[in-house]
N, C-alpha and C positions, 0 to 999 in steps of 0.2 A: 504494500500500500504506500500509494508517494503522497499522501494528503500534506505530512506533518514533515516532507523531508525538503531541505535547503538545500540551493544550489550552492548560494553565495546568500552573505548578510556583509553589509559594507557601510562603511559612511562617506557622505555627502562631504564636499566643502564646507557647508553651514554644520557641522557636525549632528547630520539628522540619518539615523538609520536606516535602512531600505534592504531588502532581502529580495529572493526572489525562491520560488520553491519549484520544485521538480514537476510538480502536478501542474503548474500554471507553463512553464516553460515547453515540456514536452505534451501535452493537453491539449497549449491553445494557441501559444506564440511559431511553434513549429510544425506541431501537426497539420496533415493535410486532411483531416475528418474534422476534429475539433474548434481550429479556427477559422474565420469567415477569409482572411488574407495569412496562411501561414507564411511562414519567411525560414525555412533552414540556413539559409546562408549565413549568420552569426551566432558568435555562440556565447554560452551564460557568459566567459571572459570579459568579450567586448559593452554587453550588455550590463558587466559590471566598472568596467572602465569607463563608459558614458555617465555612470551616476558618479565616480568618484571621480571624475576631470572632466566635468561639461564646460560645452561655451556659455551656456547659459541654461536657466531653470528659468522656467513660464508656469503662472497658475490656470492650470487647465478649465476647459471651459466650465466638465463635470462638474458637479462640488465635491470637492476634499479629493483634490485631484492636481499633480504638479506633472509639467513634463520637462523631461531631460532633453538637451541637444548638442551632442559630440561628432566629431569623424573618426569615430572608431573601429570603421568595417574594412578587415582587412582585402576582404573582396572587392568591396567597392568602397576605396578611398576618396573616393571626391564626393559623394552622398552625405549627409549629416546622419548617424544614427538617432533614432526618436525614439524616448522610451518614456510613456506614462507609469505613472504611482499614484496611487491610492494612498491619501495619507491618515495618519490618525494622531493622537495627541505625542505619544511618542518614537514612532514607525513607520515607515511608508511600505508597502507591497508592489513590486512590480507589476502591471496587467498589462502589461502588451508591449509589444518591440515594433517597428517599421523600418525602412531604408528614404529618406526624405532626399529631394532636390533642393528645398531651401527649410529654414527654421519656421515652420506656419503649419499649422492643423494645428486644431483642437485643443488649441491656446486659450484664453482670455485675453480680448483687446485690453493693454494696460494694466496685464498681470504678470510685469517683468518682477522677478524673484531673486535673479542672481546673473552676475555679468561676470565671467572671467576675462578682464581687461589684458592678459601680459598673452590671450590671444589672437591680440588684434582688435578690439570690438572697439568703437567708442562710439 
């Protein structure tokens, strides 16, 4: 049973925790039954390298929802990796991964969270 099993638990630059679990990972971000857009081409690694070195963290549109955006796909390096969280008072959950062209989907207009300026942003 992978309900309870971790791929990765990691922290943010804001020192906010975020995991991600085996059941969500192979279930729903990879699978080709499970998810609606699965994506095998990245793996929990990169997916955890996007949360602990993003360009920036967005408050997602959801509520209680932030998204990551790094280029952390070794496949495809020029794509931004996107990766939403679910968050909670002390935790965040991974729910999904994507491969993006630019920083946009399923943001909040005006819900910038976090800027890592030394890569390039200003």
């Amino acid at each position: 049973m992978m309900d309870n099993v971790l791929l990765f638990e990691t922290v943010d630059p804001r020192g906010y925790r975020v995991v991600l679990s085996a059941e969500r990972y192979y279930g729903h971000i990879i699978s080709s039954d499970g998810g609606h857009n699965p994506h095998p081409e990245f793996s929990p690694d990169e997916i955890k390298s996007t949360i602990q070195k993003p360009i920036a963290i967005w408050e997602g549109r959801e509520p209680d929802s932030e998204v990551y955006f790094a280029k952390t796909s070794s496949q495809y390096p020029t794509l931004f990796m996107k990766v939403a969280v679910s968050t909670y008072d002390d935790c965040g959950d991974v729910t999904s991964a994507f491969l993006s062209k630019e920083m946009k989907g399923g943001i909040k207009e005006g819900g910038l969270k976090y800027v890592n300026y030394s890569n390039g942003l200003r």
